[in-house]
C-alpha positions in Angstrom: -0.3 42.0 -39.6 -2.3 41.8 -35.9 -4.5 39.3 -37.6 -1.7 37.1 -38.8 0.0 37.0 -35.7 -3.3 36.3 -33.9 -3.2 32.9 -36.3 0.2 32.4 -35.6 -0.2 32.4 -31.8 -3.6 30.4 -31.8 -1.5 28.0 -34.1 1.2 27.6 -31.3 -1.1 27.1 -29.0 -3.2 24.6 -30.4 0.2 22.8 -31.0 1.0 23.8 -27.1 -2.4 21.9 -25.7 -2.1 19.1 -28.3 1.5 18.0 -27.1 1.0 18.8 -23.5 -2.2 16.6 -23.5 -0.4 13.6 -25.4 3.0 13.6 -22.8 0.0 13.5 -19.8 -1.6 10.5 -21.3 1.8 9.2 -22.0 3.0 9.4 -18.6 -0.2 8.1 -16.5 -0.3 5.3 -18.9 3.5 4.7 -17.9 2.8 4.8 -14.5 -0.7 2.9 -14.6 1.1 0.3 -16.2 4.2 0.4 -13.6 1.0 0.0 -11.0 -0.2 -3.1 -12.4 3.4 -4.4 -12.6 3.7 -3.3 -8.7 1.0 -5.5 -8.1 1.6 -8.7 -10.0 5.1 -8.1 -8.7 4.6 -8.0 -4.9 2.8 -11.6 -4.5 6.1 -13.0 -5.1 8.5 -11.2 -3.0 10.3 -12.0 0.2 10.1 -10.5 3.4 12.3 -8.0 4.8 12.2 -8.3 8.2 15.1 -10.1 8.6 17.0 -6.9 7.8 17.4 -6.3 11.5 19.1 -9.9 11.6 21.2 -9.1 8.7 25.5 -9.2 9.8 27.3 -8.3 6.7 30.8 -8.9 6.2 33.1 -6.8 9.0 36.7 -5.9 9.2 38.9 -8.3 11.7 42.0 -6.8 13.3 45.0 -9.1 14.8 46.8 -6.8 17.6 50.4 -7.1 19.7 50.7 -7.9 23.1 50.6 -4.2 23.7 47.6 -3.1 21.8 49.1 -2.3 18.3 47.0 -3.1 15.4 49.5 -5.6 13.4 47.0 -6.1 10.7 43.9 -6.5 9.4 41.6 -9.5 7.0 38.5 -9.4 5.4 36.1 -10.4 2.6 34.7 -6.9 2.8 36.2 -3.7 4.3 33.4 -2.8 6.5 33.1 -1.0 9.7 29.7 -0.9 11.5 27.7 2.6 12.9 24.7 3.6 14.6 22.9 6.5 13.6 24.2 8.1 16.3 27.8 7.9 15.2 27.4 9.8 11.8 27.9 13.3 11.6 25.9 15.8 10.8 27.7 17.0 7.9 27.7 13.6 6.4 24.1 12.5 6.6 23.4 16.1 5.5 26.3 15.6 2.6 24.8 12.0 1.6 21.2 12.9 1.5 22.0 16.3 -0.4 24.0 14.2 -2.9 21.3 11.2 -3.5 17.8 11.8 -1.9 17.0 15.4 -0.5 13.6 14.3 0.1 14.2 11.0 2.2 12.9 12.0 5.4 9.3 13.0 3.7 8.6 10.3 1.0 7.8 6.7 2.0 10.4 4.9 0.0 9.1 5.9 -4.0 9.5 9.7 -4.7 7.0 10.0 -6.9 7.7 13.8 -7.8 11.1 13.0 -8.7 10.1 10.0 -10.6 7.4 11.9 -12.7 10.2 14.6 -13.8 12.3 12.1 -14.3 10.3 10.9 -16.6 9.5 13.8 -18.3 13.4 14.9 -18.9 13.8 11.4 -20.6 11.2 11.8 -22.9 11.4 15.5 -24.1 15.0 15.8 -23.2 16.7 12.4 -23.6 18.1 13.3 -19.8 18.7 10.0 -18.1 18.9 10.7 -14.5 18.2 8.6 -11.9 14.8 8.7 -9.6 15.7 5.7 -7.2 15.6 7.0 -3.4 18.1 5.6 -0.9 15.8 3.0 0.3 15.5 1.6 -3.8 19.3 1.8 -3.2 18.6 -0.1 0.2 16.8 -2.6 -1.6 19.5 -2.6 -4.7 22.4 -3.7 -2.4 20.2 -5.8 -0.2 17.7 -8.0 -2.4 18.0 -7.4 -6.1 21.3 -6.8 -7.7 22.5 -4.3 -10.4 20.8 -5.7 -13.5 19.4 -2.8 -15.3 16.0 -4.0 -15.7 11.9 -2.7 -15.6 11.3 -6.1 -13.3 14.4 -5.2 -10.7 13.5 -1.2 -10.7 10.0 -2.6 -10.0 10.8 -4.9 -7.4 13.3 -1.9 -5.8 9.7 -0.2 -5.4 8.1 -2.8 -3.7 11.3 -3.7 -1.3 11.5 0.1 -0.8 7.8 0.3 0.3 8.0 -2.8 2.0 11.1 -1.5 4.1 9.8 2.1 4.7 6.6 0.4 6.6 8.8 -2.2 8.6 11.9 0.3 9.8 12.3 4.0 11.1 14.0 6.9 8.6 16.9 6.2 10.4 17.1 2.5 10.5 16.8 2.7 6.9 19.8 5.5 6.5 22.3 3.8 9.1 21.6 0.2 6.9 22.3 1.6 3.6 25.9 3.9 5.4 26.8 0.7 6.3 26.1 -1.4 3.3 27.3 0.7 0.2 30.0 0.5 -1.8 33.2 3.6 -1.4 35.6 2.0 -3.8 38.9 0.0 -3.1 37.1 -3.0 -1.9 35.6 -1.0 1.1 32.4 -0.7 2.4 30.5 1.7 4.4 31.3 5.3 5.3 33.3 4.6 8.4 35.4 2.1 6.7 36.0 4.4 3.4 36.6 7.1 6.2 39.5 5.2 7.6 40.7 4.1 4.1 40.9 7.3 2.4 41.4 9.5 5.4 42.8 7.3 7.9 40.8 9.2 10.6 37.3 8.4 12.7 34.2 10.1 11.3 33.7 12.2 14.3 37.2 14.2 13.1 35.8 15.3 9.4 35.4 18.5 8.0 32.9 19.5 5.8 34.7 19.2 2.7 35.5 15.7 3.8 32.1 14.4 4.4 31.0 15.8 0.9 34.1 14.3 -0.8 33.1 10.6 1.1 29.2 11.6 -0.2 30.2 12.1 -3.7 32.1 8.8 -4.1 28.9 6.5 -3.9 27.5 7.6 -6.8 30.3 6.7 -8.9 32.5 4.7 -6.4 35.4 4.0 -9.5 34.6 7.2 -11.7 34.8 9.7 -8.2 38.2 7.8 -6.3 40.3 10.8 -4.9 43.7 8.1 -5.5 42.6 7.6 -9.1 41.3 10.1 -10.2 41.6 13.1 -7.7 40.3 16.3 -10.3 37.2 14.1 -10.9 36.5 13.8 -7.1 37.5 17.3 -6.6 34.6 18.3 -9.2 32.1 16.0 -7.3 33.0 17.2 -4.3 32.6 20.7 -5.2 29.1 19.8 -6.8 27.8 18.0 -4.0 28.7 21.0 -1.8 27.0 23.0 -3.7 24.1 20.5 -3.6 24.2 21.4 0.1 24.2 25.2 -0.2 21.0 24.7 -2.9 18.9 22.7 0.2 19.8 24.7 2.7 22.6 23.3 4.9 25.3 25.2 4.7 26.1 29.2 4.0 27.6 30.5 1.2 30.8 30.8 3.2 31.3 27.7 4.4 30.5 26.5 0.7 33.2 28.1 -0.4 35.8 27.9 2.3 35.3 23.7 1.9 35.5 24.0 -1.8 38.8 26.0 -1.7 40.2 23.1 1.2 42.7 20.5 -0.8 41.2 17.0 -1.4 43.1 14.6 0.9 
């Protein structure tokens, strides 16, 4: 009996090594090959330091005589922020909700693209690995095809950004370029959109609700679909608790707050 399950277990284990070994030459032959495509790939790119020059669309208001807003004309809803302006809560929110690790990779998380890897191919999990400053390049450069050349070139514009701007450069231009649904863009404008109040006045369960909506601007709207956005909410506070910025109670006072 001992000496069968001895065969059994060296069996398993052979098996073990065998597959382990195979997904590790899989994967370093994934990403020597996404190397060389880095490479050929970056000869033809364009620069990026014009991002400081770049003056995307903005909101323009007409007022009365005495100051009233009478209305309000744009392509894009946008309102522009420094740094300075976003709260705490929200950059905490947004990077909890999309790239914990921004502030320590240098535009490609590498860690996060290896597991990523790994899910897809033993689990079939498809989850994404871009970083906010892929996402950067994404809305800036290269579009939403869902290609191996444009998540390529997202590495290159992401690297090439990371060594031309500050951390938080990089995180007020993508606040201020994204997407929240309803034709706005930007966290302040989706803030006066869906909330009708200044950043500066939001509670925790409203910056998580305003970080939940960019993954999914259409899928996560609290008008359309306000038990979706309540779940997303409630997962990206959690999100929050996981990395360490918030307590348990103020995790579960803001998930118990109602959604608008």
């Amino acid at each position: 009996m001992k000496e069968a399950f001895r065969q059994f277990f060296k069996q398993k284990c052979h098996h073990f090594f065998w597959a382990s070994y195979g997904l590790l030459v899989l994967v370093v032959a994934i990403l020597g090959m996404v190397g060389g495509l880095l490479f050929g790939y970056a000869i033809d790119l364009p620069e990026v330091e014009q991002l400081e020059q770049e003056r995307p669309n903005i909101v323009s208001y007409v007022y009365s005589e005495d100051g009233r807003v009478l209305g309000q004309f744009a392509l894009e809803k946008r309102i522009l922020l420094t740094y300075e302006q976003i709260p705490e809560n929200l950059k905490n929110a947004i990077l909890a909700a999309e790239d914990a690790d921004f502030f320590r990779h240098s535009g490609i998380d590498f860690r996060r693209l290896f597991v990523t890897l790994v899910r897809d191919i033993l689990l079939s999990e498809r989850k994404g690995a871009s970083t906010l400053t892929m996402q950067l390049s994404k809305l800036l450069f290269t579009g939403s095809e869902k290609t191996i050349e444009r998540k390529i070139k997202d590495m290159l514009f992401a690297l090439e950004i990371e060594k031309n701007y500050s951390k938080e450069q990089i995180f007020t231009f993508y606040c201020n370029q994204i997407y929240m649904g309803h034709g706005t863009y930007g966290i302040a404008s989706a803030a006066d959109f869906y909330f009708n109040k200044p950043l500066d006045n939001f509670t925790l369960a409203e910056s998580a609700l305003l970080a939940g909506i960019i993954q999914v601007p259409g899928r996560h709207s609290p008008i359309n679909h306000p038990d979706d956005a309540t779940r997303r909410r409630n997962s990206v506070l959690r999100q929050m608790y996981d990395k360490g910025f918030i307590t348990a109670r103020a995790l579960h006072e803001a998930q118990a707050e109602p959604l608008l």
